[in-house]
N, C-alpha and C positions, 0 to 999 in steps of 0.2 A: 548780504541778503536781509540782515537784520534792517540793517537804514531804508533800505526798498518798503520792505512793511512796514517800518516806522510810517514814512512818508504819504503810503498809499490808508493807514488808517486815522492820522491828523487830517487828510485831505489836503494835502501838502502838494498838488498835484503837479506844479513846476517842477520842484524837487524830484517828484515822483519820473518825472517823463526824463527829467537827468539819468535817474538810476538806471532807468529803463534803457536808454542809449547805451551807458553803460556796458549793461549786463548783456545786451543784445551782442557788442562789441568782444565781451569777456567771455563770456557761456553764462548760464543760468543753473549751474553743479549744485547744490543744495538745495534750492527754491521750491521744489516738490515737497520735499522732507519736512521745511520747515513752514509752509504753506499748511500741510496735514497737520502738523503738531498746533496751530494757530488755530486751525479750525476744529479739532479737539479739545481744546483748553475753552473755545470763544462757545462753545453747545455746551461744556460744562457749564462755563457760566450761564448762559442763558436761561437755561432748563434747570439748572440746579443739583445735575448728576441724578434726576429722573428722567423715564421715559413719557411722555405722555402723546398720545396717538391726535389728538384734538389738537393737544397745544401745539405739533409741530406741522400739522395740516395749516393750520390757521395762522402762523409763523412762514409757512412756506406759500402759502398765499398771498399773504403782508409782503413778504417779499417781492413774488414776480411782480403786483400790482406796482411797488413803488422803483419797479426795471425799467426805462424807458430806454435808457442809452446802451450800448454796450452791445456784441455780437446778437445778440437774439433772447427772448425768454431763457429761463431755464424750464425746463421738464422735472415737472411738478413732483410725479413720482421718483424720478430721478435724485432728487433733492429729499426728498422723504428718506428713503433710502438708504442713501448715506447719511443723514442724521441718526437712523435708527442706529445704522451699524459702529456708531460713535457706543453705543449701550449694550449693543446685540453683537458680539464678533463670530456669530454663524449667519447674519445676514449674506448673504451672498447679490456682488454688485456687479451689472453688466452696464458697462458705461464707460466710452471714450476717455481715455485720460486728461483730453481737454473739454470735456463736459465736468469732469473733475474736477480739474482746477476750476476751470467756471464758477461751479456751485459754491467749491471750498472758499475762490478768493470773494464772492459776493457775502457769504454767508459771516464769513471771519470779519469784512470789512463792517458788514451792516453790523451786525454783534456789539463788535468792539467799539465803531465810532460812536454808536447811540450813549454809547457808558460814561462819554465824556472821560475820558480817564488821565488823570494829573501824567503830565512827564514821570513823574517816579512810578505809576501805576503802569505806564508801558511800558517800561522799560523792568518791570519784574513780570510783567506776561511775554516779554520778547523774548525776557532769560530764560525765563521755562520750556519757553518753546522752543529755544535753541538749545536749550539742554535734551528735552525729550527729540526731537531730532539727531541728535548727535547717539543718542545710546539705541533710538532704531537703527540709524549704521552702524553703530555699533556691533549691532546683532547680524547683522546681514552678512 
């Protein structure tokens, strides 16, 4: 799972449509978990572990506007939302689990690629992520 979002945040996308063969072939067992934990750590960064009601309107505008490809828009408020509730764990979310991942794998992608981030910079946001993933199954 890790190499998958490697791939899919370098824009590796050959690679990426491998993994995805793959996975399709394998199952996709972890990929939710560590999908979430990506998109938590990529709104920490972003935001800076504040909330701000502007910045993420205007972020999630930035967004859909630069959507063209892919299943459809996201739902604006839908994506609000879930960013809050990265801050807010009494948000309460009503949303498809693959509106979910939608938003999560758009949001984590945009985040993270814009950062440019050295080999070693992804690969200690992977590890986090796959560490925080692992101790919410942990919990579970």
């Amino acid at each position: 799972m890790v190499g998958f979002a490697r791939t899919l945040i370098k824009g590796d996308f050959e690679a990426n449509d491998e993994y995805e063969r793959r996975l399709d072939a394998e199952g996709w067992d972890g990929w939710p978990a560590l999908l979430s934990a990506l998109f938590f750590l990529a709104i920490e960064r972003r935001f800076e572990g504040t909330y701000d009601e502007a910045e993420v309107i205007k972020f999630v505008a930035d967004l859909r506007a630069g959507t063209v490809d892919g299943p459809g828009p996201i739902d604006p408020s839908e994506a609000e939302s879930l960013i809050r509730a990265v801050f807010d764990e009494s948000v309460q979310l009503d949303m498809s689990p693959e509106a979910m991942g939608q938003v999560q794998t758009l949001v984590a992608y945009t985040i993270l690629s814009r950062e440019g981030l050295s080999d070693d910079a992804l690969d200690e946001v992977l590890a986090e992520a796959k560490q925080l993933a692992e101790e919410q199954a942990s919990r579970q």
